[in-house]
PQR file of N, CA, C, O and H, with PARSE charges and radii, in Angstrom:
ATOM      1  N   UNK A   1     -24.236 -30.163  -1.788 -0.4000 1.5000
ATOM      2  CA  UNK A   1     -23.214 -30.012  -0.769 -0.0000 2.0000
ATOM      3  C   UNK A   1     -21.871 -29.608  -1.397  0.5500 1.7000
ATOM      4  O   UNK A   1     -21.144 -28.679  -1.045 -0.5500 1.4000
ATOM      5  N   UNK A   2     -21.703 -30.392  -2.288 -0.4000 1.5000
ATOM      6  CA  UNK A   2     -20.172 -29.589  -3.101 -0.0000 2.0000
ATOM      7  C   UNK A   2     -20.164 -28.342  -3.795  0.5500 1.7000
ATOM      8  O   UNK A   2     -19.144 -27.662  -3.909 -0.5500 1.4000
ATOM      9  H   UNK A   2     -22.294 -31.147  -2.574  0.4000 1.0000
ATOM     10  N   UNK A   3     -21.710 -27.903  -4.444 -0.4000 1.5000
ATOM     11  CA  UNK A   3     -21.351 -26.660  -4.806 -0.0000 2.0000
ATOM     12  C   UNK A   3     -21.031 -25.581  -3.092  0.5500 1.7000
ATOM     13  O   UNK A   3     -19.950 -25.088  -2.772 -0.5500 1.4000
ATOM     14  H   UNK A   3     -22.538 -28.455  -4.352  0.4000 1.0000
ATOM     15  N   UNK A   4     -21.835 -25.532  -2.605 -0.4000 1.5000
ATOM     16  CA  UNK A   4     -21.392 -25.388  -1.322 -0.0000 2.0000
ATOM     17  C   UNK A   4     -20.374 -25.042  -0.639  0.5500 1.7000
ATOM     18  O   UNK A   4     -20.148 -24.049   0.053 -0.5500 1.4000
ATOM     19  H   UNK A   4     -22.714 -25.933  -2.865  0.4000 1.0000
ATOM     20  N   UNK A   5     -19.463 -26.434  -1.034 -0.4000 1.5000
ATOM     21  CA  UNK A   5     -17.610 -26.292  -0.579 -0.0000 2.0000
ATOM     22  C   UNK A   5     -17.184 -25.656  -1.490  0.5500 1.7000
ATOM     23  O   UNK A   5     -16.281 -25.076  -0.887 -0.5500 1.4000
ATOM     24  H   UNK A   5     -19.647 -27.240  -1.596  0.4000 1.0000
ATOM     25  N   UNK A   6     -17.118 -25.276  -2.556 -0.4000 1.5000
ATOM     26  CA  UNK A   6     -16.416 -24.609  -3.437 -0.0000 2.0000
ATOM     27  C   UNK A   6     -16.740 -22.968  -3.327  0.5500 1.7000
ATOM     28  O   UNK A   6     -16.142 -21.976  -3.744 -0.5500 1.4000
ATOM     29  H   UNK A   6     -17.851 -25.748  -3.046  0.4000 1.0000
ATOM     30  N   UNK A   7     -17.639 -23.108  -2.772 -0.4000 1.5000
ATOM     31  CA  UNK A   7     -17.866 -21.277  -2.445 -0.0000 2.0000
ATOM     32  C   UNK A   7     -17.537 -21.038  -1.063  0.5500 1.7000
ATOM     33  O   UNK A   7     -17.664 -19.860  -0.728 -0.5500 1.4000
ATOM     34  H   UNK A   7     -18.125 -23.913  -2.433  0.4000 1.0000
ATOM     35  N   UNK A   8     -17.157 -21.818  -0.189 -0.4000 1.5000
ATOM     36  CA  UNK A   8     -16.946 -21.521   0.757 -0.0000 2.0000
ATOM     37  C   UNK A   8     -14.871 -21.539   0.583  0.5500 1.7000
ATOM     38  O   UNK A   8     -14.159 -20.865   1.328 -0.5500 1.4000
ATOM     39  H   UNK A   8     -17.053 -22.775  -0.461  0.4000 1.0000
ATOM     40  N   UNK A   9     -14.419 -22.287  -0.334 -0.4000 1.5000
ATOM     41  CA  UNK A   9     -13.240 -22.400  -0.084 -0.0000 2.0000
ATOM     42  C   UNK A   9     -12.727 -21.130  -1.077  0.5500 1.7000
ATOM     43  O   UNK A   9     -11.608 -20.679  -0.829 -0.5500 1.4000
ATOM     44  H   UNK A   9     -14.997 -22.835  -0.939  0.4000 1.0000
ATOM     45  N   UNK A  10     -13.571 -20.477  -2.298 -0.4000 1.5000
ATOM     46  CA  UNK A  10     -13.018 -19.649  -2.881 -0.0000 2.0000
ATOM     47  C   UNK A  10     -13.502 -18.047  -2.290  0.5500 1.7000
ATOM     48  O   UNK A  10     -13.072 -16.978  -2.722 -0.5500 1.4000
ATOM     49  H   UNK A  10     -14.479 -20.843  -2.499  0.4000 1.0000
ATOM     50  N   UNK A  11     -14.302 -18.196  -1.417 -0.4000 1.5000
ATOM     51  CA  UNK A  11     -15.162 -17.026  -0.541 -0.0000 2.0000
ATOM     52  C   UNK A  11     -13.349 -16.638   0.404  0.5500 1.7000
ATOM     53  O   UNK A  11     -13.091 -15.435   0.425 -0.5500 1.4000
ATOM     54  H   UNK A  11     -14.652 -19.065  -1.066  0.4000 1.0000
ATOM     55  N   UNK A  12     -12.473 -17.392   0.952 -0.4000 1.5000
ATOM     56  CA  UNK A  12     -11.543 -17.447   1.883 -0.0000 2.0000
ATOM     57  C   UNK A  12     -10.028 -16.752   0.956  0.5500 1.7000
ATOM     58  O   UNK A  12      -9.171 -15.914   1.235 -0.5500 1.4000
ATOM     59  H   UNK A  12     -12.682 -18.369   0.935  0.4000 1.0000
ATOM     60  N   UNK A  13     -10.312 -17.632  -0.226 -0.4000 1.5000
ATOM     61  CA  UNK A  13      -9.494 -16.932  -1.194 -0.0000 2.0000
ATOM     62  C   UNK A  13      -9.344 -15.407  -1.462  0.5500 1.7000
ATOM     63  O   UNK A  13      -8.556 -14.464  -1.395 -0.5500 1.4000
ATOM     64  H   UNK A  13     -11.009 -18.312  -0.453  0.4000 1.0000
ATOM     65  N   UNK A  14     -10.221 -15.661  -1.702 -0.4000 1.5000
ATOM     66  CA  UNK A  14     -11.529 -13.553  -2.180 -0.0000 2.0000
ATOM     67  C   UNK A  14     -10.548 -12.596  -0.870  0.5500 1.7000
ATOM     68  O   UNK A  14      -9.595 -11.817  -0.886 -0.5500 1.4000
ATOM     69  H   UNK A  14     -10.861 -16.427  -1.757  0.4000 1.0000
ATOM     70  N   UNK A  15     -11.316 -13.123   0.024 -0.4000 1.5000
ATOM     71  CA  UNK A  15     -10.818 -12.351   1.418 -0.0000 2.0000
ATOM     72  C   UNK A  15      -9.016 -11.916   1.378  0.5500 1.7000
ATOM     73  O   UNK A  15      -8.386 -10.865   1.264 -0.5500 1.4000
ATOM     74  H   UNK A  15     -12.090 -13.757   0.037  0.4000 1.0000
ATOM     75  N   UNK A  16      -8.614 -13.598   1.566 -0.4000 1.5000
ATOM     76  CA  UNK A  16      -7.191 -12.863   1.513 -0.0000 2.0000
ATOM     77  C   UNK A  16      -6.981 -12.207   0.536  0.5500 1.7000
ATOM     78  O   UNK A  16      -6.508 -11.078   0.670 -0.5500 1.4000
ATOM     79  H   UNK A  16      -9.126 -14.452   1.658  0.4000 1.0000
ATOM     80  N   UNK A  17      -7.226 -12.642  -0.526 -0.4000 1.5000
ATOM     81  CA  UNK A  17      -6.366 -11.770  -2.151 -0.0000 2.0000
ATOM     82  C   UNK A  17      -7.134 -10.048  -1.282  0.5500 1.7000
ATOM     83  O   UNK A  17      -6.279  -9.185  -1.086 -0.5500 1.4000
ATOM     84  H   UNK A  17      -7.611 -13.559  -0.635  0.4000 1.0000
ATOM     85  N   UNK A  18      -8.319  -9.754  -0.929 -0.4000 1.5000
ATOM     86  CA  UNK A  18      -8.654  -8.369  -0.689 -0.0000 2.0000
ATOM     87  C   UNK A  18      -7.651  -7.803   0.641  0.5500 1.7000
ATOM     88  O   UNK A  18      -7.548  -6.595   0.857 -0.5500 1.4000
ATOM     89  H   UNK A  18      -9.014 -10.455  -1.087  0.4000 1.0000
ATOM     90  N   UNK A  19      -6.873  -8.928   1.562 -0.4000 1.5000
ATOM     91  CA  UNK A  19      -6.234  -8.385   2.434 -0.0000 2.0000
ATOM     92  C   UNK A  19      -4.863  -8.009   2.355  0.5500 1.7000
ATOM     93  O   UNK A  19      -4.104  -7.326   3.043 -0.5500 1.4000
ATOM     94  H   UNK A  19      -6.956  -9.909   1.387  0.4000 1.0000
ATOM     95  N   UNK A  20      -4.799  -8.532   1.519 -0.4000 1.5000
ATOM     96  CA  UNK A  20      -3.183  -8.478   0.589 -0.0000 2.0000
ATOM     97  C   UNK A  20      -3.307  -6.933  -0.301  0.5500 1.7000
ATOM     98  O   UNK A  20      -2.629  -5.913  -0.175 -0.5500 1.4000
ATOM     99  H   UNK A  20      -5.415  -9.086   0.960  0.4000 1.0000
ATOM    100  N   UNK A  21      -4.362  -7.214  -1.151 -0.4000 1.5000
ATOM    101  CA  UNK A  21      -4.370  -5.577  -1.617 -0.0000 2.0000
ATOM    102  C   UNK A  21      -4.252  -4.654  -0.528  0.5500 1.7000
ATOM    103  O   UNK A  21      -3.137  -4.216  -0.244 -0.5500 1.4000
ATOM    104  H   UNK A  21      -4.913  -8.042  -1.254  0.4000 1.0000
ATOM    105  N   UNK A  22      -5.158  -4.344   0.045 -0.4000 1.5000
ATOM    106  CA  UNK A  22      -5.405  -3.488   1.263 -0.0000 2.0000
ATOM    107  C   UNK A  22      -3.896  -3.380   1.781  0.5500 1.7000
ATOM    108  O   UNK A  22      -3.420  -2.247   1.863 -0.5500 1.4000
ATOM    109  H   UNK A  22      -6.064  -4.700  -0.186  0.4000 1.0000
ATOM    110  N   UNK A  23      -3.035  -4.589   2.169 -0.4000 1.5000
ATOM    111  CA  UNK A  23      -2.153  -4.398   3.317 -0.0000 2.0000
ATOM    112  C   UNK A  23      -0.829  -3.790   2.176  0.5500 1.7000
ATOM    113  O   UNK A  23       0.054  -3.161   2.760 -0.5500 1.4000
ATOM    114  H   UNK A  23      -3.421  -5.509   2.102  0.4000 1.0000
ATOM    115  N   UNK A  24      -0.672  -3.927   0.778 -0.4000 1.5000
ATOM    116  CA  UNK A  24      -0.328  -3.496   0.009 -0.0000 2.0000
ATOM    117  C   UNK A  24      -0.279  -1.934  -0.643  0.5500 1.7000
ATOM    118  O   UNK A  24       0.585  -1.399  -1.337 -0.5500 1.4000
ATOM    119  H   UNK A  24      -1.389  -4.437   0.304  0.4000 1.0000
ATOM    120  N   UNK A  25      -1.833  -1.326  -0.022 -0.4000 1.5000
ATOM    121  CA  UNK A  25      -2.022  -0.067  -0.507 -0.0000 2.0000
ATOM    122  C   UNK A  25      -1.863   0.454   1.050  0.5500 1.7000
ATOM    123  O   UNK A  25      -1.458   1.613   0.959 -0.5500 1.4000
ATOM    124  H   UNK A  25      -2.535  -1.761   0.542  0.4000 1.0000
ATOM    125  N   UNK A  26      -1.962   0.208   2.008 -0.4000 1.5000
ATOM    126  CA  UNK A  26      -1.116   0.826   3.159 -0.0000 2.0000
ATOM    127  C   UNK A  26       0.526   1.132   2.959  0.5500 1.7000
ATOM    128  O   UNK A  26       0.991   2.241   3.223 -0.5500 1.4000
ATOM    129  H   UNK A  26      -2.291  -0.734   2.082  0.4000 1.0000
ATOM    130  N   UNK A  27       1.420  -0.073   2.419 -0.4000 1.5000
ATOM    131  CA  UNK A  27       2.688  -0.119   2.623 -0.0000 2.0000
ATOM    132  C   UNK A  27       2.738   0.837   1.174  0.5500 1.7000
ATOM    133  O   UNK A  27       3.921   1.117   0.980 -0.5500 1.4000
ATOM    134  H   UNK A  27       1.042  -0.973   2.205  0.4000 1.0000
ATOM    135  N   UNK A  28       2.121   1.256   0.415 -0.4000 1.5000
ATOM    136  CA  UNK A  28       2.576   2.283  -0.718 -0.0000 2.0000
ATOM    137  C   UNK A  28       2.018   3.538  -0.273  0.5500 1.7000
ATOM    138  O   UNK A  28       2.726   4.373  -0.835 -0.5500 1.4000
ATOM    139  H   UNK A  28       1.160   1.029   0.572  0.4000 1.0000
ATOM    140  N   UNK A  29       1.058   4.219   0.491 -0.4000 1.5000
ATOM    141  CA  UNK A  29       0.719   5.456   1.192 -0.0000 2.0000
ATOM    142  C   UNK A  29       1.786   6.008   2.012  0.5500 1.7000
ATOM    143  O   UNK A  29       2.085   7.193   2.164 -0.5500 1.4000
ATOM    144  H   UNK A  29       0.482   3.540   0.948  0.4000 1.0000
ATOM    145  N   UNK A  30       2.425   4.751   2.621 -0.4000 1.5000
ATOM    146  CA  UNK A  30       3.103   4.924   3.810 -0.0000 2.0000
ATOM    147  C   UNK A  30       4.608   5.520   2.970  0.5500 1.7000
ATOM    148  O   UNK A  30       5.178   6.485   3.479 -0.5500 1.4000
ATOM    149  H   UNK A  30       2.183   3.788   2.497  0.4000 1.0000
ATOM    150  N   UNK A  31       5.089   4.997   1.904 -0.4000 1.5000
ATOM    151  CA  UNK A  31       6.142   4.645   1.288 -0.0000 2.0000
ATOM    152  C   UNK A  31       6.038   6.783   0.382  0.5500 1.7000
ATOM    153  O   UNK A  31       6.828   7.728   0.384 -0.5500 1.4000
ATOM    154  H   UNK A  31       4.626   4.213   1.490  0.4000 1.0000
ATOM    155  N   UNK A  32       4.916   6.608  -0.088 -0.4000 1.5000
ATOM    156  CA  UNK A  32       4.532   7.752  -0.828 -0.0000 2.0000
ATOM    157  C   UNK A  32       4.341   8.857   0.160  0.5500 1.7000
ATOM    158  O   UNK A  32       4.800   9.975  -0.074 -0.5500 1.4000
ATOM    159  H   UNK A  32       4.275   5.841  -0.090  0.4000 1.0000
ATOM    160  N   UNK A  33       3.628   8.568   1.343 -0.4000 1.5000
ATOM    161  CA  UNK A  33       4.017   9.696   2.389 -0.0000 2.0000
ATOM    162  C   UNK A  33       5.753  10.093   2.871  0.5500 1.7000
ATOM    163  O   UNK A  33       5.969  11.301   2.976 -0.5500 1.4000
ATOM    164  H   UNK A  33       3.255   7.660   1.533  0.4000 1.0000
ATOM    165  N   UNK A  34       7.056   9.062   3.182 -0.4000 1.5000
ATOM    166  CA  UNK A  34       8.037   9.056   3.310 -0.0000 2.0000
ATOM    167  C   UNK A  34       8.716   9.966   2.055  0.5500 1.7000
ATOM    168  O   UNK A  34       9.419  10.895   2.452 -0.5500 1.4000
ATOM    169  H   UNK A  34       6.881   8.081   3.096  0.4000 1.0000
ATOM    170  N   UNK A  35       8.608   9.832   0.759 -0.4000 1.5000
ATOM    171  CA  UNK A  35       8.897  10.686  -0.244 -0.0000 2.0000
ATOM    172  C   UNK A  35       8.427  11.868  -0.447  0.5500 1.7000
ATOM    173  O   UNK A  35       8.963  12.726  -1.149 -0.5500 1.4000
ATOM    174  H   UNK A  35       8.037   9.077   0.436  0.4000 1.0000
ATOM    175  N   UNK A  36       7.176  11.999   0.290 -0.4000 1.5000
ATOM    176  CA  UNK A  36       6.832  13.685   0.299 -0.0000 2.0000
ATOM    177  C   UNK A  36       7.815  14.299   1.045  0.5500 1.7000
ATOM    178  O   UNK A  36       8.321  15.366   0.698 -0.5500 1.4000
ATOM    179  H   UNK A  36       6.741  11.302   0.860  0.4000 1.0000
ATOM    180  N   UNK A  37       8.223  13.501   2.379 -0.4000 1.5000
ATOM    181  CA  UNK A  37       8.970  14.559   3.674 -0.0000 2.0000
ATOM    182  C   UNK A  37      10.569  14.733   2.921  0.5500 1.7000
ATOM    183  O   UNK A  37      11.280  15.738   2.906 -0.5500 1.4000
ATOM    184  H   UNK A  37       7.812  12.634   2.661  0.4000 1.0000
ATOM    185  N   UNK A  38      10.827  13.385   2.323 -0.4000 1.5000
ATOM    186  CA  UNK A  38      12.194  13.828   1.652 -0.0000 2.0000
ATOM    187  C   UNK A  38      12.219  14.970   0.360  0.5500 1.7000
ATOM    188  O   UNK A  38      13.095  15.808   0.143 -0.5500 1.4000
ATOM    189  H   UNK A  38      10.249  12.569   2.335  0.4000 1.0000
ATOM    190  N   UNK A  39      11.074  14.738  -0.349 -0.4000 1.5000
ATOM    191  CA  UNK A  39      10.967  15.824  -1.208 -0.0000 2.0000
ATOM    192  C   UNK A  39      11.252  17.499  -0.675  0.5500 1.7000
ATOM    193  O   UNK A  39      11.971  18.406  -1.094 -0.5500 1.4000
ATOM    194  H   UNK A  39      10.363  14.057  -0.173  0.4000 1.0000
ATOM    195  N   UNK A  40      10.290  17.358   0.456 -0.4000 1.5000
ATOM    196  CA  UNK A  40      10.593  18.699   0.830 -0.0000 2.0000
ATOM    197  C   UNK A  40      11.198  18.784   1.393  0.5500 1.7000
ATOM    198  O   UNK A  40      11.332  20.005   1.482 -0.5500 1.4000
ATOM    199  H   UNK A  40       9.707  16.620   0.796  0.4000 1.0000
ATOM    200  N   UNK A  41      12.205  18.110   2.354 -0.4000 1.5000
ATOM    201  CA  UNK A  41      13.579  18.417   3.267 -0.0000 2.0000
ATOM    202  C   UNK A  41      14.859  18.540   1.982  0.5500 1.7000
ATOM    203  O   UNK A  41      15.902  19.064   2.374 -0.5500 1.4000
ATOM    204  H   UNK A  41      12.096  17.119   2.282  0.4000 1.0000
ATOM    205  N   UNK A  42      14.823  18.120   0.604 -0.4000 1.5000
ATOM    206  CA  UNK A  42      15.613  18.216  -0.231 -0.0000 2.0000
ATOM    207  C   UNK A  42      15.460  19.516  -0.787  0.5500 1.7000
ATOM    208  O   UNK A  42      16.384  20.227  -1.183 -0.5500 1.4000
ATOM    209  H   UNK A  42      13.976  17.694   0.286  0.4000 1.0000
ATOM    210  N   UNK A  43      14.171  19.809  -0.799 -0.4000 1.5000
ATOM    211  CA  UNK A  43      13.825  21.551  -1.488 -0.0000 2.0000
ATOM    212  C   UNK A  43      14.237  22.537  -0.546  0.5500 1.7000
ATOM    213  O   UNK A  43      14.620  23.644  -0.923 -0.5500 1.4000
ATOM    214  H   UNK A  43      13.421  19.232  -0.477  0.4000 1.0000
ATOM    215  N   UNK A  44      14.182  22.197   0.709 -0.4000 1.5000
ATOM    216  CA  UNK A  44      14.545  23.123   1.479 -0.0000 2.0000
ATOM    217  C   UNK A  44      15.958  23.304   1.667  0.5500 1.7000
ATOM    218  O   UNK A  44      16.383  24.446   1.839 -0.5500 1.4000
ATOM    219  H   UNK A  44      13.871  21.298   1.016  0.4000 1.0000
ATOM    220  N   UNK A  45      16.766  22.288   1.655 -0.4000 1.5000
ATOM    221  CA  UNK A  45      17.986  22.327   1.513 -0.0000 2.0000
ATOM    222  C   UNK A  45      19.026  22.832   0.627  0.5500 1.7000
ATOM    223  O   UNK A  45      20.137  23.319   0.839 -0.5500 1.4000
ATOM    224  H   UNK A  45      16.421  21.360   1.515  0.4000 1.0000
ATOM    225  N   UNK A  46      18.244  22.539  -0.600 -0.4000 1.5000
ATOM    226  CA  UNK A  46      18.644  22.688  -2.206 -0.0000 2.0000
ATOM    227  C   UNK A  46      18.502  24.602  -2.000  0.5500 1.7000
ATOM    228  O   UNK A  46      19.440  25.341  -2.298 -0.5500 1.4000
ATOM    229  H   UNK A  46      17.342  22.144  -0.772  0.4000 1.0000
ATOM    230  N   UNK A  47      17.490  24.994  -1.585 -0.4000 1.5000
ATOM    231  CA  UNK A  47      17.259  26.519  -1.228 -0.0000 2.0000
ATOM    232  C   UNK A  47      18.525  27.102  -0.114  0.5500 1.7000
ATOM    233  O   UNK A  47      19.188  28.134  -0.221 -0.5500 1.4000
ATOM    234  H   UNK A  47      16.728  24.393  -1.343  0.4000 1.0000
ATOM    235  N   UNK A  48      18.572  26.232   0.778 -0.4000 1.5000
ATOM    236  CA  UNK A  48      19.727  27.161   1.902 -0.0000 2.0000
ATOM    237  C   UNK A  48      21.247  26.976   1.056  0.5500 1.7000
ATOM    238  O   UNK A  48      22.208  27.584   1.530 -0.5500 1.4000
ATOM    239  H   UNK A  48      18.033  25.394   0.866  0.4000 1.0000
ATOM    240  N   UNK A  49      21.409  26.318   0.077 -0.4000 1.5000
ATOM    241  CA  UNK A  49      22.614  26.079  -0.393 -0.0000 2.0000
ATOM    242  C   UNK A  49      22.795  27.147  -1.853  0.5500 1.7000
ATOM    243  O   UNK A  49      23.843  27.443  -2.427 -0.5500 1.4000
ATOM    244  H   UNK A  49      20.629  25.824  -0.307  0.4000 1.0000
ATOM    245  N   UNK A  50      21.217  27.621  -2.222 -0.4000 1.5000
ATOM    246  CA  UNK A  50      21.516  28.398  -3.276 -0.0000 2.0000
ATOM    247  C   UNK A  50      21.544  27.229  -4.700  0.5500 1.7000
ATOM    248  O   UNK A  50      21.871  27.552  -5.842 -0.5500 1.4000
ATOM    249  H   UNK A  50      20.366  27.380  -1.756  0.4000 1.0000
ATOM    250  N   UNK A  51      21.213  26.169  -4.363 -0.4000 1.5000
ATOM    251  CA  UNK A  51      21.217  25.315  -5.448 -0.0000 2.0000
ATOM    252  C   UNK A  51      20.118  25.430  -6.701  0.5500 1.7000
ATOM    253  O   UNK A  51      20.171  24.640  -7.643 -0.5500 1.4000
ATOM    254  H   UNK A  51      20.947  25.906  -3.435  0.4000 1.0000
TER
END
């Protein structure tokens, strides 16, 4: 019965630590998508100015 509880309480662990990554590699796609649009609204700009 106790080995049991111990896989059931580190099975819950597992999960979050995998939901934390996950919700982690969303908020850096999201972050890395935002720097593409500034990248290129800066290139385009940097171009109308002759920079």
């Amino acid at each position: 019965m106790l080995d049991g509880a111990v896989e059931c309480f580190s099975a819950g662990k597992r999960k979050n630590s995998e939901e934390a990554r996950e919700a982690e590699k969303e908020q850096l796609h999201a972050k890395i998508g935002q720097q593409a649009i500034e990248i290129d609204f800066l290139r385009k700009k940097s171009k109308q100015l002759g920079l």
